[in-house]
C-alpha positions, 0 to 999 in steps of 0.5 A, spaced: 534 480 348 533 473 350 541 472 352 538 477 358 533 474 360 537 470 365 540 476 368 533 480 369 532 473 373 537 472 377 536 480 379 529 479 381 530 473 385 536 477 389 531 482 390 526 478 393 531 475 398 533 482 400 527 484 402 524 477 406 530 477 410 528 483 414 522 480 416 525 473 417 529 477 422 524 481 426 518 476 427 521 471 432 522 477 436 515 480 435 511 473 437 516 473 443 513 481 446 506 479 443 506 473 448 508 477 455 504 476 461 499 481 463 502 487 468 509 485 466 509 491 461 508 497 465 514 495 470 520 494 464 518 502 461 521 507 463 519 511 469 518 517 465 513 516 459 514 521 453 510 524 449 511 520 443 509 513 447 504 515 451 502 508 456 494 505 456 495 505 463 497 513 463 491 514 458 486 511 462 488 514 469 487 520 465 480 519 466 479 517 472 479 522 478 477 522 486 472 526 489 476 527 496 472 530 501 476 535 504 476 534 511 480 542 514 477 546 509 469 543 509 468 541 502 470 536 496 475 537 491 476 533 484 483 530 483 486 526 477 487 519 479 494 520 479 496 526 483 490 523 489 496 517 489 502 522 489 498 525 495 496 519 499 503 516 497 506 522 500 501 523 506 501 515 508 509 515 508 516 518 509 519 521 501 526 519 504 524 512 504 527 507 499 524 508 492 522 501 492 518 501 499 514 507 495 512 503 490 510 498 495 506 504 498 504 506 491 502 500 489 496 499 496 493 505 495 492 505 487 488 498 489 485 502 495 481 506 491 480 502 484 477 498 489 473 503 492 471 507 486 469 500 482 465 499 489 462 505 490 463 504 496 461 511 500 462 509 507 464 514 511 464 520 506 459 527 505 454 527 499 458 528 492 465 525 495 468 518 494 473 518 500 476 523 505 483 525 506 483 521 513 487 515 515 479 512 516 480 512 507 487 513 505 491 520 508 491 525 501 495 532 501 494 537 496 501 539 493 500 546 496 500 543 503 507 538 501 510 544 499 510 547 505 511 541 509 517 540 506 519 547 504 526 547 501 526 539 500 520 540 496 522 538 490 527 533 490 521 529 495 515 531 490 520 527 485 522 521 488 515 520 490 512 522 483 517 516 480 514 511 485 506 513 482 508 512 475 513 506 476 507 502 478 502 505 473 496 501 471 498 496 477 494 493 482 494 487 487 489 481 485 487 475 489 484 471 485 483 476 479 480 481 485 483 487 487 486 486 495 484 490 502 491 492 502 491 494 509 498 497 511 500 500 518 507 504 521 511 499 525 510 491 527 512 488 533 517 483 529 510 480 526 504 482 522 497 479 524 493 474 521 486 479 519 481 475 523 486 476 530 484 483 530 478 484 525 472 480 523 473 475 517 479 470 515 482 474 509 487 468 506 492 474 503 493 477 510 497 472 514 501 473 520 509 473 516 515 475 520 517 482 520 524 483 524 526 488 520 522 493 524 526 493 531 529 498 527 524 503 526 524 508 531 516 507 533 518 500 535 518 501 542 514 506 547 511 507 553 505 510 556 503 513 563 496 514 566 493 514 573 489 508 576 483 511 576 484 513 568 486 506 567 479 503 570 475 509 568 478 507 560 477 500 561 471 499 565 474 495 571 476 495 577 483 494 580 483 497 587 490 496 590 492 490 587 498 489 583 496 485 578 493 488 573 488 482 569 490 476 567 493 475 559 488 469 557 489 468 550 496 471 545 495 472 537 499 468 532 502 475 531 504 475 539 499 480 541 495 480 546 488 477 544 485 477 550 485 479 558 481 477 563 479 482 569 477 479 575 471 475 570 471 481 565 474 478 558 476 484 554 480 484 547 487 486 546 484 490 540 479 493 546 484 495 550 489 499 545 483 503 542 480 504 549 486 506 552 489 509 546 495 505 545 500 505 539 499 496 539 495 491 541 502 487 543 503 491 551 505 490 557 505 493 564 506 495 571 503 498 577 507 503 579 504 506 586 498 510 583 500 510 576 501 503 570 506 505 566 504 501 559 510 499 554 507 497 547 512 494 541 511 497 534 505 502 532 498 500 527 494 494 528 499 489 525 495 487 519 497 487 511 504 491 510 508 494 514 511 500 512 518 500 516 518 493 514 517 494 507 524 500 507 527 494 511 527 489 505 528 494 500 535 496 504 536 488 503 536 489 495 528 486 495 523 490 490 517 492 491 514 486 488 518 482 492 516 487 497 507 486 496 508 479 495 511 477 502 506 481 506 500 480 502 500 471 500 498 469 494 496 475 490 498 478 483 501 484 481 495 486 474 493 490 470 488 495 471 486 497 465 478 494 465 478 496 472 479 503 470 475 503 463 469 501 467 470 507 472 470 511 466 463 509 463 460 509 469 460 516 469 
C-alpha cells in the first residue's frame, strides 16, 4: 500500500488545479463588469429584454404609472410609466424619424416626467391627475388613437418607437446629479436660445449651439398675413400709414428678436410671437399696402433640443448620447432607479 501513496498524491494535486483554473480565468473579467460606470449598462443590453433577464430598470418602471388627464374626453386615466413614453414619444415626434433621434425623444420625456412625478409637481392638472395630454406637459396618445392615426403604418411605427423607450430604459438626463428641464421644441432657425433670452432664470445646460441641420426641415421657413388694423390691435400699437414697422433695438445670442421698439413702446420678441401667433421669435416684415406680410424662421421657442436638428445629426451617424449632450451642456446620462423607487413608496 505505501508504494501508492505518491500516486494518490499527485492525483489529488492535478485535481486541485483543474478546478482552480476556471476561477483564475473568470475573476479578471467579473472585477472589470463589476467596476462599470453607472447608466452604461442599460444602453449595451439588448433593445428587447426576455424573460429570463429581466432588467432593474424594467422592473422598476413597472411600478410606476401616470395619471394623465385626458383633456378630449374630460377624465383621468392610469397609464404604466412605459407606455405613457411610448404615447408621448409618438404624440411629440415623427415615427419615420432616425432611431437615434427617437431616443433622444425618449430619453426627454422619461426625465420629463420622472422630474415631474419626483416633484409632485401638479401645476396645470385637475384634481387626482399627474400631467395633461397637452403640449403645456408632454403631448400623450392612447394606443388606440395611434392606431387610427397611422392606419396601416401602425405597426411598423408602434415597433420603431417602442425600441426607442426601451432603448433608453432606466435613463435620465442629469445636471449635477438633478434631473434636467429637458425642454425641446420643432425647428430652429440654425441656432438654439440660451434659456434666460426667452424664459426667466440662467439654466447653465440650455445654452445657445449652433443647429444648421434645421434648414432642412420643411417648417424652417413660413409666412403670415394679416391686416394692419389686426396687426395693431394684437400688439397694442399704433403705425398709421408709416412703412416702418417699430425698430429691432436688441437680437439674441440665438439671432432672434429680443426686442422692438414701437415709437416708445418696447415690446419682446417672445411677446410678439405669442401675441401674434407666430411660428418663431426670429421674424421679420413688410408692409404691403393694408396688410404686413411677416416671415418667420424655424418653429418653437428655440430653447433645449431641437427635434429636426437631432434627426439631422442622427442622419450624420451621431447617437442619441451624442445627440443630448450636444443640446443640453454638460449633463449626464444616469440611472433612474432611486428616482423611480422613490416614486414607488411615495405611494
Amino acid at each position: 500500500m505505501k508504494n501508492f501513496k505518491p500516486l494518490i498524491v499527485l492525483v489529488t494535486v492535478l485535481f486541485a488545479l483543474i478546478l482552480a483554473i476556471p476561477a483564475v480565468l473568470v475573476l479578471p473579467f467579473a472585477d472589470k463588469a463589476a467596476t462599470g460606470k453607472l447608466g452604461e449598462s442599460v444602453s449595451e443590453a439588448p433593445k428587447q429584454e426576455t424573460a429570463a433577464t429581466p432588467s432593474v430598470s424594467a422592473d422598476a418602471s413597472a411600478n410606476v404609472s401616470v395619471a394623465v388627464f385626458r383633456s378630449a374626453k374630460k377624465v383621468i386615466e392610469s397609464v404604466p410609466l412605459e407606455d405613457y413614453l411610448v404615447g408621448v414619444v409618438a404624440a411629440e415626434m415623427p415615427a419615420d424619424f432616425n432611431e437615434e433621434a427617437l431616443k433622444a425623444q425618449a430619453l426627454t420625456a422619461r426625465t420629463y416626467i420622472i422630474n415631474r412625478l419626483m416633484k409632485k409637481d401638479t401645476l396645470g392638472v385637475p384634481k387626482g391627475a399627474q400631467v395633461t395630454d397637452t403640449p403645456m406637459h408632454q403631448a400623450y396618445l392612447s394606443d388606440d388613437q395611434l392606431r387610427q392615426d397611422w392606419g396601416k403604418n401602425y405597426e411598423w411605427k408602434k415597433q420603431k418607437v417602442l425600441e426607442a423607450v426601451r432603448a433608453t430604459s432606466g435613463q435620465i438626463l442629469t445636471y449635477e446629479g438633478k434631473p434636467i428641464n429637458a425642454t425641446f421644441f420643432s425647428t430652429s432657425n440654425g441656432f438654439t436660445e440660451n434659456s434666460e433670452d426667452y424664459w426667466s432664470g440662467n439654466i447653465p445646460y440650455l445654452r445657445s449651439v449652433t443647429s444648421p441641420w434645421d434648414k432642412n426641415s420643411p417648417k424652417f421657413n413660413s409666412q403670415k398675413v394679416m391686416s394692419v388694423r389686426e396687426f395693431e390691435s394684437r400688439l397694442g400699437v399704433k403705425i398709421g400709414t408709416s412703412k416702418t414697422i417699430g425698430k429691432i433695438v436688441a437680437k439674441t445670442e440665438g439671432k432672434r428678436v429680443a426686442k422692438v421698439d414701437f415709437n416708445g413702446k418696447v415690446l419682446t420678441g417672445k411677446d410678439i410671437r405669442e401675441k401674434l401667433d407666430l411660428r418663431s421669435s426670429d421674424f421679420s416684415w413688410e408692409r404691403k399696402g393694408d396688410n404686413i406680410v411677416i416671415s418667420t424662421r424655424g418653429f418653437g421657442h428655440g430653447v433645449g433640443m431641437s427635434q429636426y436638428g437631432a434627426n439631422g445629426m442622427a442622419s450624420e451617424g451621431k447617437n442619441y448620447k451624442d445627440i443630448v449632450k450636444y443640446y443640453y451642456q454638460g449633463v449626464e446620462i444616469s440611472s433612474a432607479a432611486n428616482m423611480l423607487a422613490t416614486i414607488t413608496a411615495q405611494k
